[in-house]
PDB file of the backbone (N, CA, C, O) and the ligand in Angstrom, with CONECT records:
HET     ZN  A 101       1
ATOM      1  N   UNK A   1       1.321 -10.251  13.627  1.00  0.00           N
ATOM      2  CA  UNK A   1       1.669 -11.507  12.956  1.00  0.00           C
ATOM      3  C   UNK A   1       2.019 -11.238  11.503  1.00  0.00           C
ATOM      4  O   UNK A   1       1.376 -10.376  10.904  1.00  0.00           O
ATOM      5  N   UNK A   2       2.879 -11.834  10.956  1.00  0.00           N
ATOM      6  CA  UNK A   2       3.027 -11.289   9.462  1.00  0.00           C
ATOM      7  C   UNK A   2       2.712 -12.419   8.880  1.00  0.00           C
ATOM      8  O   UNK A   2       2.566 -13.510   9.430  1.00  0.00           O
ATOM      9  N   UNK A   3       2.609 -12.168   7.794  1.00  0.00           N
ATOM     10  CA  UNK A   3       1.650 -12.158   6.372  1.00  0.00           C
ATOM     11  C   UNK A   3       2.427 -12.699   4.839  1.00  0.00           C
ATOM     12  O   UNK A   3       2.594 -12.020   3.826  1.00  0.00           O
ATOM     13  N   UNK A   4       2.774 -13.981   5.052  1.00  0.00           N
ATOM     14  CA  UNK A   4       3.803 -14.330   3.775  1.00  0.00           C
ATOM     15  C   UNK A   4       3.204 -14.351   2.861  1.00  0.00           C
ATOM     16  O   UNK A   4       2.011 -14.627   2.979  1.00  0.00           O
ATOM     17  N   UNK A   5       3.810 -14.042   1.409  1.00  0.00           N
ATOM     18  CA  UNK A   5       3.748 -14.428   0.296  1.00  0.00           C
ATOM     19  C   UNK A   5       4.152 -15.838  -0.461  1.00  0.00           C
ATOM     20  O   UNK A   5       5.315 -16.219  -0.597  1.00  0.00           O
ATOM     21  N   UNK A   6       3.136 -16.451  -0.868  1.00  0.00           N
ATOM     22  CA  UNK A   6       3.718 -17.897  -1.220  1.00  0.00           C
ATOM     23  C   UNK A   6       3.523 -17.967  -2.600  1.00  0.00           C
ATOM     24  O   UNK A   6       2.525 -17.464  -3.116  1.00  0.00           O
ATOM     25  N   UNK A   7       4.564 -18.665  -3.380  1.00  0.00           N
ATOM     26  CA  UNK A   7       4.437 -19.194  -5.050  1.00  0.00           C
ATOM     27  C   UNK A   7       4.210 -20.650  -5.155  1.00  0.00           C
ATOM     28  O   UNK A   7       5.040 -21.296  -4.516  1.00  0.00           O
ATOM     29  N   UNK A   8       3.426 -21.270  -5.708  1.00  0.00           N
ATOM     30  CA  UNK A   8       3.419 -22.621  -5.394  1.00  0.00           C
ATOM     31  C   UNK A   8       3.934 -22.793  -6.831  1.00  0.00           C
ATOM     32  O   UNK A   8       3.308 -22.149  -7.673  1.00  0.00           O
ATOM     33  N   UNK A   9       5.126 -23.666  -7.338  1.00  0.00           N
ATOM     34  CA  UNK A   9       5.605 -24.133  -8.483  1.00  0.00           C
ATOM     35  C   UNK A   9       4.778 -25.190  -9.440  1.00  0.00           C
ATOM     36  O   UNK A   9       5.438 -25.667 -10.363  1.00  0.00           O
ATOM     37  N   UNK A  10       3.906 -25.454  -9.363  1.00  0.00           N
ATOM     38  CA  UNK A  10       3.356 -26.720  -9.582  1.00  0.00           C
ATOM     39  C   UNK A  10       2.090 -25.844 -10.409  1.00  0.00           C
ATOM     40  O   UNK A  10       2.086 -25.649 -11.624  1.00  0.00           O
ATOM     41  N   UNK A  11       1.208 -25.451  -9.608  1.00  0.00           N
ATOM     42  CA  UNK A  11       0.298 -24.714 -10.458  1.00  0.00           C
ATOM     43  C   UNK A  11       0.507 -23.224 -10.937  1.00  0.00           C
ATOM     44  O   UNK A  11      -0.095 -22.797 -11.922  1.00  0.00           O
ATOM     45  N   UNK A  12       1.528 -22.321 -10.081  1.00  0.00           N
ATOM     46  CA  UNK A  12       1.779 -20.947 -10.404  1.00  0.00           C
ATOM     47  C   UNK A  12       0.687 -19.917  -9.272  1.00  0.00           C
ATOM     48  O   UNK A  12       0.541 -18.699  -9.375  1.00  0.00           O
ATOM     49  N   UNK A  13       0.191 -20.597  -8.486  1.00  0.00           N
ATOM     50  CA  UNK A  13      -0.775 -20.227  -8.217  1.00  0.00           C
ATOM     51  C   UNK A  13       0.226 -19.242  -6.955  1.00  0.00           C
ATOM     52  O   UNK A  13       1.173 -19.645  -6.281  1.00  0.00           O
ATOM     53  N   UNK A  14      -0.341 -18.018  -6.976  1.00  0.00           N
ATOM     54  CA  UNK A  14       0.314 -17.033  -5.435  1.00  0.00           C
ATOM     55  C   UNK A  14      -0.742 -16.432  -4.814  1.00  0.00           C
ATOM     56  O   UNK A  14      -1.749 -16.151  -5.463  1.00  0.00           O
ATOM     57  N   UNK A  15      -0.662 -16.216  -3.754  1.00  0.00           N
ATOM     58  CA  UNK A  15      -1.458 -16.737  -2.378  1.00  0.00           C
ATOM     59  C   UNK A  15      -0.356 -15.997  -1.101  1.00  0.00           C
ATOM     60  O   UNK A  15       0.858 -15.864  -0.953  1.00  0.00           O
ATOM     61  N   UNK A  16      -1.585 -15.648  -0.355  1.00  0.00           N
ATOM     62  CA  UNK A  16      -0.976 -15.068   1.111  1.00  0.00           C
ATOM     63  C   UNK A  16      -1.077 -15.718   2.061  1.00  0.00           C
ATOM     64  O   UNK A  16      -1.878 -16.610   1.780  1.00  0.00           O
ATOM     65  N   UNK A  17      -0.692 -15.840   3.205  1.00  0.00           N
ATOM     66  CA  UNK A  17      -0.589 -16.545   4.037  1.00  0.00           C
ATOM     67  C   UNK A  17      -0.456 -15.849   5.474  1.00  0.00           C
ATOM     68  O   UNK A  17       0.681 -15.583   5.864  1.00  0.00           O
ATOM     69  N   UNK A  18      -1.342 -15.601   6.122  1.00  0.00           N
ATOM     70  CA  UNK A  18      -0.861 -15.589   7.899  1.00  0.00           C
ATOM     71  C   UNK A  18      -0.692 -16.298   8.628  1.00  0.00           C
ATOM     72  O   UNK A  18      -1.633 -16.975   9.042  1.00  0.00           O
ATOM     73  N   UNK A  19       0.898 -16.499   9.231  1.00  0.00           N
ATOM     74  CA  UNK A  19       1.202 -17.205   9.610  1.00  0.00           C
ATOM     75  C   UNK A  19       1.630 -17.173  11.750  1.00  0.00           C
ATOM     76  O   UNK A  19       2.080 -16.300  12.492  1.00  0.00           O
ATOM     77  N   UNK A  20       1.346 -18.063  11.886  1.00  0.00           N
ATOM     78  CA  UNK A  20       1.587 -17.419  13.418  1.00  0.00           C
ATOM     79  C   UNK A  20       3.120 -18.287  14.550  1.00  0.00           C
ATOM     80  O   UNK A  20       3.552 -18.234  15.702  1.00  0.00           O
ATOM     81  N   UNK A  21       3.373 -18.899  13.423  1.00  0.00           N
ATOM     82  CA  UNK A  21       4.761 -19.057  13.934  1.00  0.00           C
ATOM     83  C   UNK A  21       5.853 -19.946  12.502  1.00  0.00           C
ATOM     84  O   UNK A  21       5.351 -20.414  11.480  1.00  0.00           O
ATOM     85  N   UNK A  22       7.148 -19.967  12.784  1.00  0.00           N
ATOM     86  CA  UNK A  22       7.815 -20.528  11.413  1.00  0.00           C
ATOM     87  C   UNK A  22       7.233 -21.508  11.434  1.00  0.00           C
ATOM     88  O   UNK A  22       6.916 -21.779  10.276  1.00  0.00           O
ATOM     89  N   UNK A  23       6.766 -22.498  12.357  1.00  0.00           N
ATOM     90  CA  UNK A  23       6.733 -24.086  12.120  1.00  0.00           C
ATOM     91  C   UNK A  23       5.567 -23.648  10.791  1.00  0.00           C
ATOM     92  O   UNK A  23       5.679 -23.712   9.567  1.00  0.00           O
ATOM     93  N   UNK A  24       4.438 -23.187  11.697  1.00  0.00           N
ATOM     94  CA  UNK A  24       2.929 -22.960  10.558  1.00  0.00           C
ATOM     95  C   UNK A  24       3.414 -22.279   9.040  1.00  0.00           C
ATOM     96  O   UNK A  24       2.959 -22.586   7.938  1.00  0.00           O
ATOM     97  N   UNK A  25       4.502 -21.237   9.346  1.00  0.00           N
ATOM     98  CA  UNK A  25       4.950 -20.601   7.731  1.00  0.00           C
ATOM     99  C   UNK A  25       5.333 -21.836   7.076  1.00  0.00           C
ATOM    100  O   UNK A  25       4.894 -21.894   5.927  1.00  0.00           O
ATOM    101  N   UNK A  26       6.131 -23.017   7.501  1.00  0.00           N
ATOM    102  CA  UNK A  26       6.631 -24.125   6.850  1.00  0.00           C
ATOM    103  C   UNK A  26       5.664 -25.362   6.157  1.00  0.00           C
ATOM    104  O   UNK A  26       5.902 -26.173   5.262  1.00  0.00           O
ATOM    105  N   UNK A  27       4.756 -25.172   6.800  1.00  0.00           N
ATOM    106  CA  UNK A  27       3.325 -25.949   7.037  1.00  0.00           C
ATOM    107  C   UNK A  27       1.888 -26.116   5.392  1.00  0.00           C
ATOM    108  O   UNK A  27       1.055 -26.876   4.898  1.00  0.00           O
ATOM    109  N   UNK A  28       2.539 -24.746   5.239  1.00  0.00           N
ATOM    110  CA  UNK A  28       1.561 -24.119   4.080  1.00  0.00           C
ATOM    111  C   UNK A  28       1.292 -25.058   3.088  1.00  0.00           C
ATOM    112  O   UNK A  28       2.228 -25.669   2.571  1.00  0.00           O
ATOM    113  N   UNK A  29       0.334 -25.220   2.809  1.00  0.00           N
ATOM    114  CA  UNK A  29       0.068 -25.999   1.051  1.00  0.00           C
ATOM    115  C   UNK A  29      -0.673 -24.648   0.097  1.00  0.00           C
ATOM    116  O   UNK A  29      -1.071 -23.536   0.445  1.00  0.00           O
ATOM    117  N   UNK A  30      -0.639 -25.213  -0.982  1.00  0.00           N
ATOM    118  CA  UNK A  30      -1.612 -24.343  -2.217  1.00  0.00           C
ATOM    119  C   UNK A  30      -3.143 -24.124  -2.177  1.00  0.00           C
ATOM    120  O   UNK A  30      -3.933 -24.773  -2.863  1.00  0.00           O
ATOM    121  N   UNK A  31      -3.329 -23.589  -1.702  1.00  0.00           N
ATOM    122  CA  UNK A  31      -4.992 -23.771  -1.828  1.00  0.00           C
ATOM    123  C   UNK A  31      -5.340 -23.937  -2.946  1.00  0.00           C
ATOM    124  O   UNK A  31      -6.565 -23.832  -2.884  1.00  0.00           O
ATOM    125  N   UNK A  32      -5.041 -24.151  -4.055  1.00  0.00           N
ATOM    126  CA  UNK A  32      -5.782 -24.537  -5.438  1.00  0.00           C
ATOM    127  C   UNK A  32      -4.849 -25.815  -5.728  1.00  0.00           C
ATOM    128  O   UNK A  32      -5.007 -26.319  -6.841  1.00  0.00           O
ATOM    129  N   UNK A  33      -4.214 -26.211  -5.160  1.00  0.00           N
ATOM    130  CA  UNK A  33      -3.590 -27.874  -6.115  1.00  0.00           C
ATOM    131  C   UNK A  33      -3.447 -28.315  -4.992  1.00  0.00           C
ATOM    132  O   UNK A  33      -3.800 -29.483  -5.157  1.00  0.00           O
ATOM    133  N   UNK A  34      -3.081 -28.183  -3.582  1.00  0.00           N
ATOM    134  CA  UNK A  34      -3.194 -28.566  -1.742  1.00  0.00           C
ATOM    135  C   UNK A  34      -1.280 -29.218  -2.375  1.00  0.00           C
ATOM    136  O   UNK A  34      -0.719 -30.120  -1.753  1.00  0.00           O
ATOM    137  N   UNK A  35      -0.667 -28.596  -3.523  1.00  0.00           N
ATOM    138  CA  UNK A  35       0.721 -28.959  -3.076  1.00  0.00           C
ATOM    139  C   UNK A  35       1.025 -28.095  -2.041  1.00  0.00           C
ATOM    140  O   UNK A  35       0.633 -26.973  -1.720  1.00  0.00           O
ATOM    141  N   UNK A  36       2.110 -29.185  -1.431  1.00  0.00           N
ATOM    142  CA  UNK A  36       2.545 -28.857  -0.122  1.00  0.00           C
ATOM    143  C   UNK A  36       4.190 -28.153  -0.415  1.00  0.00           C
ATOM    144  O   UNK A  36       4.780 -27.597   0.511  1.00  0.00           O
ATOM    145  N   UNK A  37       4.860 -28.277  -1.929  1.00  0.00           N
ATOM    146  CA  UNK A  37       6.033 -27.890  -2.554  1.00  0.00           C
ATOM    147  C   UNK A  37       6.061 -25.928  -2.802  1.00  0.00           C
ATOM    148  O   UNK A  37       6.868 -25.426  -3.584  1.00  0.00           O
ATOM    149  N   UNK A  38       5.165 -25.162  -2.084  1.00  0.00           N
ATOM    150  CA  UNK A  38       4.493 -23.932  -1.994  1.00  0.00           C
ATOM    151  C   UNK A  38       6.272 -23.518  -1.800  1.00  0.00           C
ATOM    152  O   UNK A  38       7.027 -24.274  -1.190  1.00  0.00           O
ATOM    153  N   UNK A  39       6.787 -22.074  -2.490  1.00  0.00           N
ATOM    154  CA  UNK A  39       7.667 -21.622  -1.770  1.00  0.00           C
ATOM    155  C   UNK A  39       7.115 -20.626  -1.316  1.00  0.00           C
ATOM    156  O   UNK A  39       5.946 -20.354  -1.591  1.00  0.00           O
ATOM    157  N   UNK A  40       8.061 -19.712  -0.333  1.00  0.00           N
ATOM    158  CA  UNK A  40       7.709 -18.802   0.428  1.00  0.00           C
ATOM    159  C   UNK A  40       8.513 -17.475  -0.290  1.00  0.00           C
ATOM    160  O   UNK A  40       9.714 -17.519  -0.556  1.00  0.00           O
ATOM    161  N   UNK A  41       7.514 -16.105  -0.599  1.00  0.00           N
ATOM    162  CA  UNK A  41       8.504 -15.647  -1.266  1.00  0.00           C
ATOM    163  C   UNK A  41       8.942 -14.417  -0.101  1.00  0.00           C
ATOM    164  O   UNK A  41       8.301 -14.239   0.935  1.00  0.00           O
ATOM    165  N   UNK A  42      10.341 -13.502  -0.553  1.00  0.00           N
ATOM    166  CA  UNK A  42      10.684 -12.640   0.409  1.00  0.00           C
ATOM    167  C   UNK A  42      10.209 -11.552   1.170  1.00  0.00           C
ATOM    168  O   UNK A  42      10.468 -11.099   2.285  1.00  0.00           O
ATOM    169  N   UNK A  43       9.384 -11.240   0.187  1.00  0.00           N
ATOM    170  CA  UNK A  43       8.549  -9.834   0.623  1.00  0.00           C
ATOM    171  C   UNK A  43       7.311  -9.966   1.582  1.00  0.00           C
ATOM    172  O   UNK A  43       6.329 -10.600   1.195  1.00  0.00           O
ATOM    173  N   UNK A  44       7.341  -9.288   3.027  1.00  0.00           N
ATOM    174  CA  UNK A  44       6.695  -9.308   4.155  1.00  0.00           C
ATOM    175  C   UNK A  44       5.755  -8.082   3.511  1.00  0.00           C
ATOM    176  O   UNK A  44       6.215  -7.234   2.747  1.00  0.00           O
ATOM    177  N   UNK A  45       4.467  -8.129   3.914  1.00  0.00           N
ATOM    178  CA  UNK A  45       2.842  -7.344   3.946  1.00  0.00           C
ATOM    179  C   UNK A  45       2.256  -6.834   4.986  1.00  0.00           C
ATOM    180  O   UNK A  45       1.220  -6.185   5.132  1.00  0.00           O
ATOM    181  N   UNK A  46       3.481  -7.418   6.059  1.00  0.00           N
ATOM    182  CA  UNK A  46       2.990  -6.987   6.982  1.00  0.00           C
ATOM    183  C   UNK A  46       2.532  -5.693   7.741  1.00  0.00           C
ATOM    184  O   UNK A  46       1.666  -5.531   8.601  1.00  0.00           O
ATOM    185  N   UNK A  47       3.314  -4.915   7.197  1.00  0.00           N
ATOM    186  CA  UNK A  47       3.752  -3.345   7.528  1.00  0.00           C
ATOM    187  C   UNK A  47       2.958  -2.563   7.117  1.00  0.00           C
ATOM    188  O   UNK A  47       2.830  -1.441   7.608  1.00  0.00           O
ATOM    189  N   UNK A  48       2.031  -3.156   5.793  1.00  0.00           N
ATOM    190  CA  UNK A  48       1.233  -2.542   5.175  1.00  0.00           C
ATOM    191  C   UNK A  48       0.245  -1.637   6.055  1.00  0.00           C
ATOM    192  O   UNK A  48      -0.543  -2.287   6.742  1.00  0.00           O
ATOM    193  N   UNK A  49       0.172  -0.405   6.133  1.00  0.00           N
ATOM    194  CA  UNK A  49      -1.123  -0.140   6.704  1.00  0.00           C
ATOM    195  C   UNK A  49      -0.395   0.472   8.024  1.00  0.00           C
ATOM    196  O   UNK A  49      -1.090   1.337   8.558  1.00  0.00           O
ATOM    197  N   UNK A  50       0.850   0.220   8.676  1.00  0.00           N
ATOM    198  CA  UNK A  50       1.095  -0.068   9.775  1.00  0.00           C
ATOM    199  C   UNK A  50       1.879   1.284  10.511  1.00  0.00           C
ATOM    200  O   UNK A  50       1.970   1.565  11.707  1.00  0.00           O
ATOM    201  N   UNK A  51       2.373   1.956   9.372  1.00  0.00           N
ATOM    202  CA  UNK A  51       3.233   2.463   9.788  1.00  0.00           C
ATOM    203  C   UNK A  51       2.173   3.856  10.538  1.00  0.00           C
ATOM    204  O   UNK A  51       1.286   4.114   9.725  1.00  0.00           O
ATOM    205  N   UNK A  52       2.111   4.345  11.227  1.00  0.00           N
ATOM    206  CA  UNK A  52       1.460   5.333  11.521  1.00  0.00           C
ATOM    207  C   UNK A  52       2.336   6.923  12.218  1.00  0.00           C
ATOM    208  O   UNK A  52       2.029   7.900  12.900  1.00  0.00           O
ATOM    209  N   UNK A  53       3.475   6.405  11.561  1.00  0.00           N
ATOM    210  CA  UNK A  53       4.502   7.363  11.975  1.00  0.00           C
ATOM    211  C   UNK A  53       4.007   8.770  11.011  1.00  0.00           C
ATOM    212  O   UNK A  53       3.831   9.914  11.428  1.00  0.00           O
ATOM    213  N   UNK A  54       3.871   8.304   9.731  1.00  0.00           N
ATOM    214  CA  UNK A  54       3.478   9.474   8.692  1.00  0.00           C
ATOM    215  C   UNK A  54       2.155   9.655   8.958  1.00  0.00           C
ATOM    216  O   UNK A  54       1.857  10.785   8.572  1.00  0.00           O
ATOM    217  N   UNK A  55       1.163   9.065   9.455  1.00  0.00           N
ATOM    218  CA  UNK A  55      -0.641   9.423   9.359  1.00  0.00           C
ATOM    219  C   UNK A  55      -0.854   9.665  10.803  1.00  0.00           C
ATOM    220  O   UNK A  55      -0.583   8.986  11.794  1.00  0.00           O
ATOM    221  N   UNK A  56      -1.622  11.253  10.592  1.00  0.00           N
ATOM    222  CA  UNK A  56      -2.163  11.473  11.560  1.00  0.00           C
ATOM    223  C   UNK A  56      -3.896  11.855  11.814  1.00  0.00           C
ATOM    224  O   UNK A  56      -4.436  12.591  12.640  1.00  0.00           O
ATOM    225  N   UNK A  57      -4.457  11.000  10.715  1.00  0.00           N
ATOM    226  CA  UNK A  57      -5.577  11.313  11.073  1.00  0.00           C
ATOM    227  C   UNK A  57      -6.654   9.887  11.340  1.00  0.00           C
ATOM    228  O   UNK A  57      -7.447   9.671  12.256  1.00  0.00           O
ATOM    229  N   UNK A  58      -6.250   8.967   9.991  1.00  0.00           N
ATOM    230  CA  UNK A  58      -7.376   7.887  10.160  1.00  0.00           C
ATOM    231  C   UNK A  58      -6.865   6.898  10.528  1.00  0.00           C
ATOM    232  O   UNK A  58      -7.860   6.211  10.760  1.00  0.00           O
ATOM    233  N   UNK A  59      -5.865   6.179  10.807  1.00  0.00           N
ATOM    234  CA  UNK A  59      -5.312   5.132  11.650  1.00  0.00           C
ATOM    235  C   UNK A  59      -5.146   5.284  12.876  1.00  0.00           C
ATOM    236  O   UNK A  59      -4.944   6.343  13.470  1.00  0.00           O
ATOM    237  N   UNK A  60      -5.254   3.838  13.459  1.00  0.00           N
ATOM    238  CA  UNK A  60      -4.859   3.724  14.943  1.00  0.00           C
ATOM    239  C   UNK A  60      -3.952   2.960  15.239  1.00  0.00           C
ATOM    240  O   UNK A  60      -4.434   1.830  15.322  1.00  0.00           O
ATOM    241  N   UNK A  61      -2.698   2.955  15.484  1.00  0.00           N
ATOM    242  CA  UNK A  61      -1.604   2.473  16.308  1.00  0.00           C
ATOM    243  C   UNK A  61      -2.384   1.197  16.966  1.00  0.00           C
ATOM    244  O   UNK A  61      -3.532   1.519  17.270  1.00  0.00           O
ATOM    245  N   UNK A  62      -2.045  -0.289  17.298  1.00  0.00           N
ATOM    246  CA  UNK A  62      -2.182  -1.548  17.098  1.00  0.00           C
ATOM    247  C   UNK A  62      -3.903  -1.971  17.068  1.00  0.00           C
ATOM    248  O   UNK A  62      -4.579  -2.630  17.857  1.00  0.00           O
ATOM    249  N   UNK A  63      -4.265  -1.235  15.721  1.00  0.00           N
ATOM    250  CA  UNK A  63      -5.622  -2.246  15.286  1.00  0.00           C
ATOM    251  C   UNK A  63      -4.807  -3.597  14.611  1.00  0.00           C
ATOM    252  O   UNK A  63      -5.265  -4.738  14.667  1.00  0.00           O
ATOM    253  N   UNK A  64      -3.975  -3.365  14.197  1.00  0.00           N
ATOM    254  CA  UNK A  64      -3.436  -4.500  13.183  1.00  0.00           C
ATOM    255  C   UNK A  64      -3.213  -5.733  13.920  1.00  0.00           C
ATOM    256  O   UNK A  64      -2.798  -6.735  13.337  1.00  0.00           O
TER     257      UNK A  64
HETATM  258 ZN    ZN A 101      -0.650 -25.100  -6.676  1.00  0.00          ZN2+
END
């Protein structure tokens, strides 16, 4: 499931988000002001951690 980045304009406040489908990515409010005017920014987190193409010792292929 990936993992948006949100800016909420109103307070400045940025915040992550897992989301489990677009409707819910669209859905988001601020957790510190509950505006619902949150944008979504471009950069996915998801991958983080993920790639296990380069690591071969302490990761496991789908803990994530
Ligand atoms: Zn806010």
């Amino acid at each position: 499931m990936p993992i948006y980045e949100y800016q909420c304009p109103e307070c400045g406040e940025e915040f992550e988000k897992l989301v489990r489908s677009m409707s819910a990515a669209d859905e988001v409010s601020c957790p510190a002001c509950k505006s619902n005017k949150v944008k979504r920014k471009m950069s996915l987190v998801a991958s983080k951690g993920g790639d296990c193409s380069t690591c071969s010792t302490s990761c496991s292929p789908g803990s994530i």
